[in-house]
Structures are given as C-alpha cells and as structure tokens.
C-alpha positions as CSV (number, residue, x, y, z in Angstrom):
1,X,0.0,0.0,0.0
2,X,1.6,3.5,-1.0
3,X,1.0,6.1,1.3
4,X,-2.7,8.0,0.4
5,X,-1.2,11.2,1.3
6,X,0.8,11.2,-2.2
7,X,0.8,15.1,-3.0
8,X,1.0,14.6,-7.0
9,X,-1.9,13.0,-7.8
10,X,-2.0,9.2,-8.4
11,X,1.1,7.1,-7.6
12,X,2.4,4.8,-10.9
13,X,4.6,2.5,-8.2
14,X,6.9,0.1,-9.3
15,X,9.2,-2.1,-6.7
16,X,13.2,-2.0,-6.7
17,X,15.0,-5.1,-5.0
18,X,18.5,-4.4,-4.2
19,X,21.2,-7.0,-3.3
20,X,25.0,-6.9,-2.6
21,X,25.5,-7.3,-6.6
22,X,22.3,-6.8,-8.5
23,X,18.9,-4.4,-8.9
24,X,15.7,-6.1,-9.7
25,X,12.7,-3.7,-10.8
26,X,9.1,-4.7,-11.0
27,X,6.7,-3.7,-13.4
28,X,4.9,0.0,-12.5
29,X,1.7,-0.2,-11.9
30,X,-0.2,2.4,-13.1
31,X,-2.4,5.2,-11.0
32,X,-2.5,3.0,-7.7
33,X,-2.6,3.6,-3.9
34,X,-2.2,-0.3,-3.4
35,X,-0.1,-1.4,-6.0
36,X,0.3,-5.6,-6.2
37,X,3.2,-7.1,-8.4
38,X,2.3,-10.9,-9.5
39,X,5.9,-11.4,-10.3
40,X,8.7,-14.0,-9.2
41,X,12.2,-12.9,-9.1
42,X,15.3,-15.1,-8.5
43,X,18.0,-13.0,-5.9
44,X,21.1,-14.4,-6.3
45,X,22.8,-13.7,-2.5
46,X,26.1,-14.8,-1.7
47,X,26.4,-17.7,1.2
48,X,25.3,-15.8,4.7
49,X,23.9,-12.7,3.6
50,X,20.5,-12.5,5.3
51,X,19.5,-9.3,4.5
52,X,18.4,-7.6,1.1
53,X,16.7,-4.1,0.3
54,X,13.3,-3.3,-0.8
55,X,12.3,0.3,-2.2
56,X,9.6,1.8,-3.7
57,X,9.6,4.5,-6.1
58,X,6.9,6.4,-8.2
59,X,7.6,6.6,-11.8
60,X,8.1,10.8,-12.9
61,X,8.2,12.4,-15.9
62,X,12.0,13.1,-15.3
63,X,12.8,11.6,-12.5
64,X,11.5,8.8,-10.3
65,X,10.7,9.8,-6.7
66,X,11.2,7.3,-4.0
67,X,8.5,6.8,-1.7
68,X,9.3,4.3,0.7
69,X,12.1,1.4,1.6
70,X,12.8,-1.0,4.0
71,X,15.7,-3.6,4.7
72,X,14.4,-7.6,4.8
73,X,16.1,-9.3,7.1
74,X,15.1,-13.2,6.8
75,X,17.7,-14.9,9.3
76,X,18.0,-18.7,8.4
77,X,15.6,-20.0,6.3
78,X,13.3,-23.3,6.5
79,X,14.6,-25.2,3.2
80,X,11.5,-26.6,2.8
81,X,8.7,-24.4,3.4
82,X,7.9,-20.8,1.8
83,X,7.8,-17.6,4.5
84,X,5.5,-15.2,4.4
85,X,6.4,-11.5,5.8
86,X,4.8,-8.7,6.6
87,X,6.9,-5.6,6.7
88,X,6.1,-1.8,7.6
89,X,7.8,0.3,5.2
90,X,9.5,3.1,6.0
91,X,8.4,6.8,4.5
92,X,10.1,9.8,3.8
93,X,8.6,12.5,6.4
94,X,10.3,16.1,6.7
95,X,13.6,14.6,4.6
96,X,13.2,11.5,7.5
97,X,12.8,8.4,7.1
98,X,10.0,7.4,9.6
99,X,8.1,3.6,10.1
100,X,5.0,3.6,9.0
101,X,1.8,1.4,9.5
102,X,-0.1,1.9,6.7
103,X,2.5,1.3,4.2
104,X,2.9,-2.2,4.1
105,X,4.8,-4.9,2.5
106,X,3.5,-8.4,1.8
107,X,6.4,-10.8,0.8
108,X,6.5,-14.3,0.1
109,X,10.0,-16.0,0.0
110,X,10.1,-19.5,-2.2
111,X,12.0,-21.6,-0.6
112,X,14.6,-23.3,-3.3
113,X,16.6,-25.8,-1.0
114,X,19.2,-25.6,1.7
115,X,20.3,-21.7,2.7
116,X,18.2,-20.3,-0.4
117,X,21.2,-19.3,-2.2
C-alpha cells in the first residue's frame, strides 16, 4: 500500500530489490494507492547474507521519486517451506525516514533448498 497522502496525484509505483550485486525492478503499476506485483524474481545472495533491500519508487516524468524502503532481514531460512512476511515500510517525512503502518509490505519467499542461495 503506497501512502494515500501522495501530494501529485495518483502514484504509478513500481518495486526495486537491491542485493550486494544486483537491482531487480518490478513492473509499474499504473495510478494506484495499493499497488500488487504478481511477479517472481530469482536473488542471487552470496552464502550468509540475510538481508536484502526493498524500495519503492513512483515513476516521474524526469525523475522517479522514492516513496518508501525498507531492509528484509530473513535470518535462516526453512529449506523446505515458503515464509510469508509482513513488513512496515519506511516513508520519507520532513527529509526523514520514519516507520509507517499503513504502508505495508507483503512478501512471500520461495524456498529453493538448503540456505536459499
């Protein structure tokens, strides 16, 4: 959910996941408070990294604006089951970054054998 107090009108969102080595973007969706990417991605993470970045931008004319990010951290990982997380983004709020609860984040990790790597 992007925050409903966007100031320019309807949000086009799209998702950027950021690893040690790579950037993954999702598709935008277009004119959305509550944006939801049917999409699987494949992070390639390097044996005991347990943490990977999630940010979410609105698409501009000339520039994209970030609205809000948030670090996953996903410890160990069952090998044999998927996880499903819920995680408060933060948003920008007077050049802060602040938690919020009603932008939220609604992940599901595949599992893909032992350590997910």
């Amino acid at each position: 959910t992007v925050d409903s107090k966007f100031k320019f009108g309807s949000p086009d969102p799209y998702a950027a996941l950021l690893t040690q080595h790579s950037t993954i973007h999702t598709a935008v969706q277009k004119g959305t408070y509550n944006p939801e990417w049917e999409e699987t991605h494949l992070l390639a993470l390097d044996a005991g990294v347990t943490v990977f970045a999630v940010e979410i931008y609105n698409r501009g004319g000339r520039s994209d604006t970030m609205l809000a990010r948030q670090d996953v951290l996903f410890g160990e990982l069952p090998a044999e089951r998927d996880v499903e997380l819920t995680i408060p983004l933060k948003v920008r709020h007077h050049n802060e970054w602040v938690d919020s609860q009603d932008t939220m984040l609604y992940l599901t990790l595949k599992a893909r054998g032992p350590g997910w790597v």
